[in-house]
Structures are given as C-alpha cells and as structure tokens.
C-alpha positions in Angstrom: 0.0 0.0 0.0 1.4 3.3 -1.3 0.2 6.5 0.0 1.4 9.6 -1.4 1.4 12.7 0.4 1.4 16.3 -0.6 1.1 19.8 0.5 -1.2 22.1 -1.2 -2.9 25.4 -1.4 -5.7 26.0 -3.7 -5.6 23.9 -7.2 -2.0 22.5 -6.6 0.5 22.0 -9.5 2.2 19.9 -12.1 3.0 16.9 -9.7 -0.4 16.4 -8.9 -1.3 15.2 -12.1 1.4 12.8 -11.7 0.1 11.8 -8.5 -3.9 11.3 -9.6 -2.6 8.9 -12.6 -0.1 6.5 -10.2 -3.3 4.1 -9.4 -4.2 3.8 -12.7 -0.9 2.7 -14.0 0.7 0.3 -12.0 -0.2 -3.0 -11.7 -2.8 -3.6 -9.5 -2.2 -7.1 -8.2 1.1 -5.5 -7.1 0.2 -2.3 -5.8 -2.9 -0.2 -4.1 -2.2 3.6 -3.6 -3.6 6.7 -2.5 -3.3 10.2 -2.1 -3.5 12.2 1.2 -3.1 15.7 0.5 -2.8 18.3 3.4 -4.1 21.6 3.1 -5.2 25.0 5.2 -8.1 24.6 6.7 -11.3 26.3 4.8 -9.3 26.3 1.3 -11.7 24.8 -1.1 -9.4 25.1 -4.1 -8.9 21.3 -3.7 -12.0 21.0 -4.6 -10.6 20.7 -8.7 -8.3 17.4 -7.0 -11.0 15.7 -5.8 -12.7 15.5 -8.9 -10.3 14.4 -11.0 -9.2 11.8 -8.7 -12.4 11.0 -8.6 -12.3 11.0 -12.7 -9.0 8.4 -12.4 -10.7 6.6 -9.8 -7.3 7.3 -7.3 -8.5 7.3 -3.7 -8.2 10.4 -2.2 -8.2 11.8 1.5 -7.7 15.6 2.7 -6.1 16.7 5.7 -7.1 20.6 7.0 -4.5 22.1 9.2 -4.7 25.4 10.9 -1.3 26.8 10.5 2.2 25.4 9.7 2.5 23.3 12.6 -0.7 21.4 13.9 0.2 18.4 15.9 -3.3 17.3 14.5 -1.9 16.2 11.3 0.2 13.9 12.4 -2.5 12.6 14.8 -4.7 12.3 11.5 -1.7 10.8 9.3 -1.2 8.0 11.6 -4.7 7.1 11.8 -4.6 6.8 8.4 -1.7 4.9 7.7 -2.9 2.4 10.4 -6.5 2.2 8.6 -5.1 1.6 5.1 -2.2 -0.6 6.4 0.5 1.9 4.5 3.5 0.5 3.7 5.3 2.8 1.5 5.0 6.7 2.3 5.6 8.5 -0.8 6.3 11.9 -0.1 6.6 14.8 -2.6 7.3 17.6 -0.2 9.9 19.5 2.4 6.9 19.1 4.8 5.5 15.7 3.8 9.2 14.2 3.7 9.7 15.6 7.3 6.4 13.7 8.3 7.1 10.6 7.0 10.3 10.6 8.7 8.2 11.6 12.2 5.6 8.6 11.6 7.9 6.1 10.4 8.9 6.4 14.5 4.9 5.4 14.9 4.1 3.1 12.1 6.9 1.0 10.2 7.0 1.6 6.7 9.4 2.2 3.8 10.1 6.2 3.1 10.0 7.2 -0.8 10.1 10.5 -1.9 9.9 12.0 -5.5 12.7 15.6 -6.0 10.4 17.8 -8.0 12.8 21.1 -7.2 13.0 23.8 -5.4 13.0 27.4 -4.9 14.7 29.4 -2.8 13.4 33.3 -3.2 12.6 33.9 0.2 13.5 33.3 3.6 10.5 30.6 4.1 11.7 28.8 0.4 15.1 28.8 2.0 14.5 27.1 4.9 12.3 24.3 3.4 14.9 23.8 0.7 17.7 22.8 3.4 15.2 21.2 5.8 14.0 18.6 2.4 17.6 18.5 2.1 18.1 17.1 5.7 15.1 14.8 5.0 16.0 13.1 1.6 19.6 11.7 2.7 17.3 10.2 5.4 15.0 8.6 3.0 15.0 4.7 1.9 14.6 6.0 -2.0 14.9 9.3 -3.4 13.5 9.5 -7.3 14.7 12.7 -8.9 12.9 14.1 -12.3 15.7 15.6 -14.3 19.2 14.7 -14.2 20.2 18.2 -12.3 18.5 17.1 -9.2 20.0 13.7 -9.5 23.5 15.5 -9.3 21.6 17.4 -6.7 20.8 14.7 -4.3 24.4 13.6 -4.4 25.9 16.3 -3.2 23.3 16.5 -0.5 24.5 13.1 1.0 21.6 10.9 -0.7 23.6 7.4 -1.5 23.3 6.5 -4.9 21.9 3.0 -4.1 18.9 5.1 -3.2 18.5 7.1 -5.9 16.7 7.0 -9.0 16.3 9.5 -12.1 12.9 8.8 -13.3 11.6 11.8 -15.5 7.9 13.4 -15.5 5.5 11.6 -18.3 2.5 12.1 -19.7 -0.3 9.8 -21.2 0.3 11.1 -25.2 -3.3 10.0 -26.1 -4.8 12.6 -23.8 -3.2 15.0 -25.9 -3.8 14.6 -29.5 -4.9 18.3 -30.7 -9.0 18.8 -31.0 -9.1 21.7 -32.8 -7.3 24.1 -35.3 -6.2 27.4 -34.1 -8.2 29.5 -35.3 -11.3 27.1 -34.1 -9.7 27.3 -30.6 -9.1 31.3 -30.7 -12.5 32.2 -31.6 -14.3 29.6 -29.1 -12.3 31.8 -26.8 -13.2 35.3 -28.4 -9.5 35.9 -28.9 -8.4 37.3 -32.3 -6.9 35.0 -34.7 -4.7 37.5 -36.4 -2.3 37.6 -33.7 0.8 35.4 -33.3 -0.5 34.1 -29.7 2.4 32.8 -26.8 1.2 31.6 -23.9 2.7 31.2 -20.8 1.6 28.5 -18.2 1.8 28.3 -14.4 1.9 30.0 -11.4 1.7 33.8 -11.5 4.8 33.7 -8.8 8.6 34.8 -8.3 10.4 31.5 -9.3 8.2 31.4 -12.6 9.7 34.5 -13.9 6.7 35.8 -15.8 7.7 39.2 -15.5 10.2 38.6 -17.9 7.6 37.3 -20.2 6.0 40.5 -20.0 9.1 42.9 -20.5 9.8 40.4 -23.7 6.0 41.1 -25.1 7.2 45.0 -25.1 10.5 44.2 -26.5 9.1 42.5 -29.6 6.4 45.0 -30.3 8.3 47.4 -32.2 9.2 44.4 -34.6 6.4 41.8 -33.8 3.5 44.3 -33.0 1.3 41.1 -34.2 2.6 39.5 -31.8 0.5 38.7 -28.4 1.4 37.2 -24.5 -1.6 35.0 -23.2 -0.8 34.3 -19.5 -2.8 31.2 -18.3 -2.9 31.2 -14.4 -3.3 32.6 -11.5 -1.1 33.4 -8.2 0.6 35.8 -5.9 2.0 38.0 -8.8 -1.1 39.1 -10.5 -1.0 42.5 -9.2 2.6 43.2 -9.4 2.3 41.9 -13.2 -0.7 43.9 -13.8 1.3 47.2 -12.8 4.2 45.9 -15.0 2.0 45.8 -18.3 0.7 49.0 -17.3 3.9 50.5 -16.4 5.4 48.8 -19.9 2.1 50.2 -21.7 1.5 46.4 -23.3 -1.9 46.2 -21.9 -3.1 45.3 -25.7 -0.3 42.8 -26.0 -1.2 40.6 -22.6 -4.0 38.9 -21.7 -4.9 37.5 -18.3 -6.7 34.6 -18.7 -6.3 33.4 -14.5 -6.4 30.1 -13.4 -7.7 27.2 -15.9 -9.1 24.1 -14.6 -8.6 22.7 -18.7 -5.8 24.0 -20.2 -5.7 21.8 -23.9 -7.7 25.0 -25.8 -5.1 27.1 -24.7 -2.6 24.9 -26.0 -4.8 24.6 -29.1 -5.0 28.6 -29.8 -1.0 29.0 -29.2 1.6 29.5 -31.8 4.5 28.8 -28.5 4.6 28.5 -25.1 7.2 30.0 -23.5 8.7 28.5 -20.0 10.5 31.8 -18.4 11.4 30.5 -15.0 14.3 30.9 -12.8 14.1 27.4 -11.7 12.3 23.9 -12.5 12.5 20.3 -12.1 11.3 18.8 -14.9 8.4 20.9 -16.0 4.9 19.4 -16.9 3.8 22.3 -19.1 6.5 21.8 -21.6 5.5 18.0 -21.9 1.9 18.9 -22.5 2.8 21.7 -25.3 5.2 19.3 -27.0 2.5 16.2 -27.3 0.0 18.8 -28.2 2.6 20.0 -31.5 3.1 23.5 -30.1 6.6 24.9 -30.5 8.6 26.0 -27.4 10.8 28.3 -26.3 12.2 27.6 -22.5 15.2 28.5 -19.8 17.4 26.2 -19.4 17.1 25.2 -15.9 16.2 21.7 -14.2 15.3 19.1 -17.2 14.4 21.6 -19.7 17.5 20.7 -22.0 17.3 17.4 -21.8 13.4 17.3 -22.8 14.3 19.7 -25.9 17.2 17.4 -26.8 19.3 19.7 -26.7 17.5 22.5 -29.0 16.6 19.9 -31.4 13.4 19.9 -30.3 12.5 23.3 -29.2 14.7 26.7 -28.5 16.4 26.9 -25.2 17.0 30.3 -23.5 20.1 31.5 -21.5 19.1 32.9 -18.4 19.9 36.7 -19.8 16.5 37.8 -20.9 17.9 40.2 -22.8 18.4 37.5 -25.5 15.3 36.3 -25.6 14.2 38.9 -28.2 16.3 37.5 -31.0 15.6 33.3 -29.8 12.0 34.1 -30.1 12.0 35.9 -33.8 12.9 32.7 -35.1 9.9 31.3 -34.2 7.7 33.4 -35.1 9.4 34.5 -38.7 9.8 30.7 -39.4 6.9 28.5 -39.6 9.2 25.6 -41.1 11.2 25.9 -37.8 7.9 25.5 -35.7 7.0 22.5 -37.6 10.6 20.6 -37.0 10.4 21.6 -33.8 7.0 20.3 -33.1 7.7 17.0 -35.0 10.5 16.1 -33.2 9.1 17.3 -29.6 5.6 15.0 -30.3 7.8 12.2 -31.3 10.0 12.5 -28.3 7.5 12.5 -26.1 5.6 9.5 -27.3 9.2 7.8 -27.7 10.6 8.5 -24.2 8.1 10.2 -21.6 5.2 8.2 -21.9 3.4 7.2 -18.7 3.6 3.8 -19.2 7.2 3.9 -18.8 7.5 5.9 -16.6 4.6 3.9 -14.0 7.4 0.5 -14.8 10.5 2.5 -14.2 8.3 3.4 -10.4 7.1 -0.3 -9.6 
C-alpha cells in the first residue's frame, strides 16, 4: 500500500497530475495507492483534485491544518496509515518528507520521496529547501525528475543505491490536438490574427513571468502582431498587472487566470514559452510538446534534456535580454515551428510516456 502525500494550497501544480494517474498505471495485483493531501483549513481550491481523482478513480483523503504546525496532522496521518495498512510513504514535499520521517517512529514503513525542485526566493523557500535537504539523505529512496536534481541529491548526501532518475510523463493519447487554431481562438473570443504565446503556471517569483512581460514589449516594435496569453493565477497578479501598465502592453497581454482545462489554450498557441528561474522537470513543456506547439524555455532543471538539446525546441540562456532574437525565429519561421513540433511529439511518445515511466516506479 502506497500513500502519497502532498502539500497544497488551492488547485496544486504539475505533480499532482502525476500523483492522480499512479493508481491507474501500475499493476494492481502489485500495488494499491492513494493520495493524502494536506491543506489550510477552509481552502476549497482542492476542490478541482478531488474530482479528477475521482475521474482516475485514485483514492483520495484531505487533511485541513490550521497553520504550519498542527500536531493534529500527524494525529490524523497516523490514523490513516494504520487504517489503510500503509506500507510505503511517498512523499513529494519538504513538509511531507519531514512527516514521513516523524511517523515512520509510529508506524513501520518504507520512506519514498519523489525531487520535483526547489525554490529558494525567500527566507520561508530557503528554509524548506535545506530542511528537504536534511530529510531526503534520510530517505530509503529518493526518485529525482531531471538529471540536475540527481546530481543534486548527491551532493546533499543521498547514496546512490537510493536514488533513481525517473523523469515526468504524460499519457500522449490525452493530448492529441481537437481543434485548429483559429477554431480554438475564436471559441475563446481571442483574435486569430495575432501570433499568440502563452505562458503556463503559477503567477509567482520562481516562474519569472515578469520577464515574459518585458519580452512582449521588447518585440512590439518588430512583432506588434505579436500577443502574451498568461494562463494562471497566483501571488503575482497584481505586481504583473502594474508591470503591463507600467510597460504600456496592456493590448499585447491577456490575463486569462487560473484554468481548470488547459488543452484549448494549448490549441489557440503559436509557442509557449517557459520563463522561469528554476524547474525540475516541468509538466507544461511535456503537454505543449505532445499537443505540436513549438517552445521556447530556460534552461534550468530538465528543460534541455526534454528539448534534446534545441533539437526539439529553443532553449534560452538565463539573460532575458536574449530572448528577443531566440523568439524571432519562431515566429518568422513556420518551417522551424514545424521541426520543432515533430520532433518534440515524437520525443514525447518515444521516451516520456506514462507507461514507462509507472514501470520505471514499480
């Protein structure tokens, strides 16, 4: 019996569509799993969880906490544990690492955690990086998603009879594309005359969607066709707001806020773009790839590995102020989109299916 656990606030992320999938593809006669996920008490964005792990059939119990330590979560973890007869905690978490470790003293189980990455902007991100850090070294088996956190976790003490690079994967069937472009712009009401890149995720620091924004009023003079879609919501809004204000882009960005189905905004896209400071191996880049849409990404966490090195999309330094001139290629050259897209779909299907990746877990 596997349990993974997670912290969330509102909709959660990338990893939890990782997590909702695990029951469904591993072998059953093997394995049973299920999902605990701990949240602030009265936040009903989970609500979006629930039903899709309803939709994958993945059993799935929520744990409200009132503030950052309640020594009722662990009174409600154990419980748990001892009803389903846990015997592998899968954490995915600084906080649900460091719990495993405290009710492995209560219940005995094996302690699995999967390295999505970290960020370290703050004070708070700092200390829950090296606190993760103290906790995965501790850990029976530590499965990292790109090859940087593998190098990661071995220069954080993690033995390397306990650690496994098994990369983030997607089921390439629930991606084939629906619609045309234009079809997908206008059941939006967007214009279809515009050369449309979207950006994905989080509105917060570590996703480094300013920079997105500043690029949008770099390109205007040259691109004015040329428009930012930003699909998501977060702390950030505001501040990014004021930024497109401050810029005068406000034609050039759109705020769509937080999606609970993103495939028609993949569909309407000419590119995503993927401006963060720092990822593990990110979701949204394996969704645009198996839905053919071209991408443009920093190279941080797995990113260069899942463009093959810029064979299969354009990979961008971490100086924005080269963006500019990446980007132009994509949208002068419609042959380049299409080799890129052709090579991304067929990496994707060829290595991060989630078939494979459910046999590299069991």
């Amino acid at each position: 019996m596997v349990l993974h656990v997670r912290v969330i606030s509102g909709s959660g992320g990338g990893p939890d569509k990782t997590i909702i999938r695990s029951p469904g593809g591993i072998d059953p006669m093997r394995y049973r799993m299920a999902a605990a996920y701990i949240h602030p008490q009265g936040d009903t964005g989970n609500d979006t969880i629930r039903r899709h792990a309803a939709e994958r059939r993945c059993p799935l119990f929520t744990v409200p906490e009132r503030g950052p330590v309640d020594p009722r979560t662990v009174h409600a973890l154990y419980h748990l544990c001892r009803r389903l007869h846990v015997t592998v905690w899968h954490g995915h978490d600084y906080k649900s690492n460091l719990l495993g470790l405290v009710l492995r003293k209560l219940w005995p189980m094996k302690l699995v955690t999967t390295a999505h990455g970290w960020t370290r902007e703050s004070r708070r991100t700092r200390l829950y990086y090296h606190i993760d850090n103290w906790c995965l070294s501790r850990y029976d088996e530590v499965i990292a998603v790109s090859p940087l956190i593998y190098e990661h976790c071995l220069l954080h003490r993690v033995k390397v009879t306990n650690l496994t690079y098994v990369p983030n994967a997607i089921e390439p069937a629930e991606y084939e594309r629906g619609q045309s472009r234009d079809a997908a712009r206008s059941a939006l009401g967007l214009p279809t005359d515009r050369f449309a890149i979207g950006v994905v995720g989080r509105l917060s620091i570590e996703k480094g969607v300013d920079r997105a924004v500043r690029l949008i009023a770099a390109l205007r003079a040259r691109h004015p066709h040329a428009q930012l879609h930003l699909v998501g919501g977060g702390p950030e809004h505001d501040a990014l707001k004021q930024l497109v204000a401050d810029l005068d882009v406000a034609d050039a960005v759109v705020f769509h806020g937080w999606q609970t189905a993103l495939k028609p905004y993949y569909e309407m896209m000419d590119m995503l773009l993927l401006p963060s400071h720092t990822e593990g191996l990110p979701n949204v880049v394996l969704d645009a790839m198996a839905m053919g849409v071209p991408v443009a990404a920093t190279d941080d966490g797995g990113v260069r590995e899942l463009l093959d090195d810029g064979q299969a999309g354009v990979i961008l330094t971490q100086d924005e102020s080269t963006w500019p001139d990446a980007v132009e290629r994509l949208i002068e050259h419609a042959a380049a989109r299409d080799v890129f897209t052709a090579r991304a779909r067929q990496r994707v299907v060829s290595r991060y299916s989630f078939t494979r990746r459910m046999a590299s877990i069991a």
